[in-house]
Each structure stands twice: as structure tokens, then as C-alpha cells.
C-alpha positions in Angstrom: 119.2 141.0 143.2 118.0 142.3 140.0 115.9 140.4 137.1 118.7 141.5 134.9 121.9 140.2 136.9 120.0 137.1 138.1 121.5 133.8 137.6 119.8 130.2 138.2 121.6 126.7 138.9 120.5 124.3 135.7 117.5 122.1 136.9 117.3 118.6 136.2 115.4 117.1 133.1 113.7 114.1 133.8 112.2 112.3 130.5 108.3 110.8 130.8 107.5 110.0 127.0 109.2 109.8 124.1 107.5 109.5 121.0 109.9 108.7 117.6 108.7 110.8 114.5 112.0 110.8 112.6 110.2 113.1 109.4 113.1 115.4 108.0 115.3 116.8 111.0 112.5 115.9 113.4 113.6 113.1 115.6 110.6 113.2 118.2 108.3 114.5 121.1 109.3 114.4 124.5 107.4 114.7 127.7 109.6 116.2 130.3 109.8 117.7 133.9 112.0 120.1 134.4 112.5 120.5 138.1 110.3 119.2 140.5 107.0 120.8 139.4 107.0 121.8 135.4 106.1 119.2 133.2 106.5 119.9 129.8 104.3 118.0 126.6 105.6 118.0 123.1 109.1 119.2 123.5 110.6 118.8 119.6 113.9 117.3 119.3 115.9 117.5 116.5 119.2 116.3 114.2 121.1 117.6 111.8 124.5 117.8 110.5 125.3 115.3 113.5 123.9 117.8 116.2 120.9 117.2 118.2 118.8 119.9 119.9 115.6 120.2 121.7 112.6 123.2 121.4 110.1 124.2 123.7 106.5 123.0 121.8 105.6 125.7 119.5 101.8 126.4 118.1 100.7 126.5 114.8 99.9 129.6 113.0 96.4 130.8 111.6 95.3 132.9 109.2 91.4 133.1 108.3 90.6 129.9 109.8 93.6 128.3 107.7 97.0 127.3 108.3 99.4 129.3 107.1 102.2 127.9 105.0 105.6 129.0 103.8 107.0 129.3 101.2 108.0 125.8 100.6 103.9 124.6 101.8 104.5 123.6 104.9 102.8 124.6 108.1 104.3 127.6 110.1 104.8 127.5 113.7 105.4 130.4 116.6 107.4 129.4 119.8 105.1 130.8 122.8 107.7 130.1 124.9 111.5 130.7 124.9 114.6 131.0 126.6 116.4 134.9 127.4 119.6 134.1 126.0 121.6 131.2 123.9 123.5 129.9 127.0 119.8 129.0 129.0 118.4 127.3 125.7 121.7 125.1 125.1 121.7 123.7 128.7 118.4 122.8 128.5 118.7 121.2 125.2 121.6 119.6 126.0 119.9 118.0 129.2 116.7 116.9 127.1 119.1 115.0 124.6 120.7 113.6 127.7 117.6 112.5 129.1 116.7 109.8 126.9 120.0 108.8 125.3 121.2 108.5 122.0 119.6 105.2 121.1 116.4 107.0 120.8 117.7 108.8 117.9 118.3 105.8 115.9 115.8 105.4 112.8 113.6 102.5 113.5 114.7 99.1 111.8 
């Protein structure tokens, strides 16, 4: 079987941490493992428009020692990490979001 026509059953997400940081569309950091054996710090999870989705941790960009900023002055990230196609990134956001519930997305008190 070819890389290119290979498909994989979805693994189970298992949540370790979560750490609330509702700042704009940010929601929080979770710790997951994904499988048995890949355990995964600072996955971003999100909400907007009454969607939630999860992103693999991304790093922050550098430019002469600095951050660099957009447009708007606020830090830029890159993903070093990232899904081959839409369908693989959903189910894995979708079982992230699963993983600790909706009650974690409430704002705290």
C-alpha cells in the first residue's frame, strides 16, 4: 500500500491537562495522548461563532532576536506540525473537543 492511497482508523484522544485561557477565541491548552504512545503539550483550542476546534501547538516566530508581529501587533506563530488533509485535522479536533467536554469551555464565574 502506497503513502498516497493509505488510510488510518481515527485513534483515541485521551485528555491529561487542561488549562482555561479564554483571551479572544482562545479557550485553552490541552495536554493530550493520542494513541497509546504520543502525548501531545499545548494543543490550542478554540471558539468562535459557536464552533469549537483544536490546533496542534504552534511556535512563535523570530526575526532578529525579536518577535515578529502582524499587522494588528500581535505575536505571529508557524504550525510545525500539521495534518495532510481537512478530513484528518477535523477528526482530531473534533475528538480533542470531546475529550474534555463542553463545561470546560464555559468562562469562569
Amino acid at each position: 500500500m502506497s503513502a498516497l492511497s493509505a488510510t488510518t482508523a481515527a485513534m483515541p484522544v485521551t485528555l491529561l491537562t487542561w488549562r482555561p485561557m479564554n483571551r479572544g477565541m482562545l479557550r485553552g491548552f490541552a495536554t493530550i495522548m493520542l494513541g497509546k504512545s504520543l502525548k501531545i503539550a499545548d494543543v490550542s483550542v478554540f471558539q468562535s461563532n459557536g464552533k469549537t476546534w483544536a490546533s496542534f501547538p504552534g511556535k512563535p516566530l523570530i526575526g532578529d532576536g525579536k518577535a515578529l508581529l502582524d499587522d494588528k501587533g500581535k505575536q505571529r506563530y508557524t504550525q510545525f506540525m500539521e495534518w495532510t488533509d481537512k478530513a484528518a485535522s477535523d477528526r482530531f479536533s473534533a475528538a480533542v473537543v470531546a475529550a474534555y467536554g463542553p463545561a470546560a469551555m464555559e468562562p469562569p464565574a
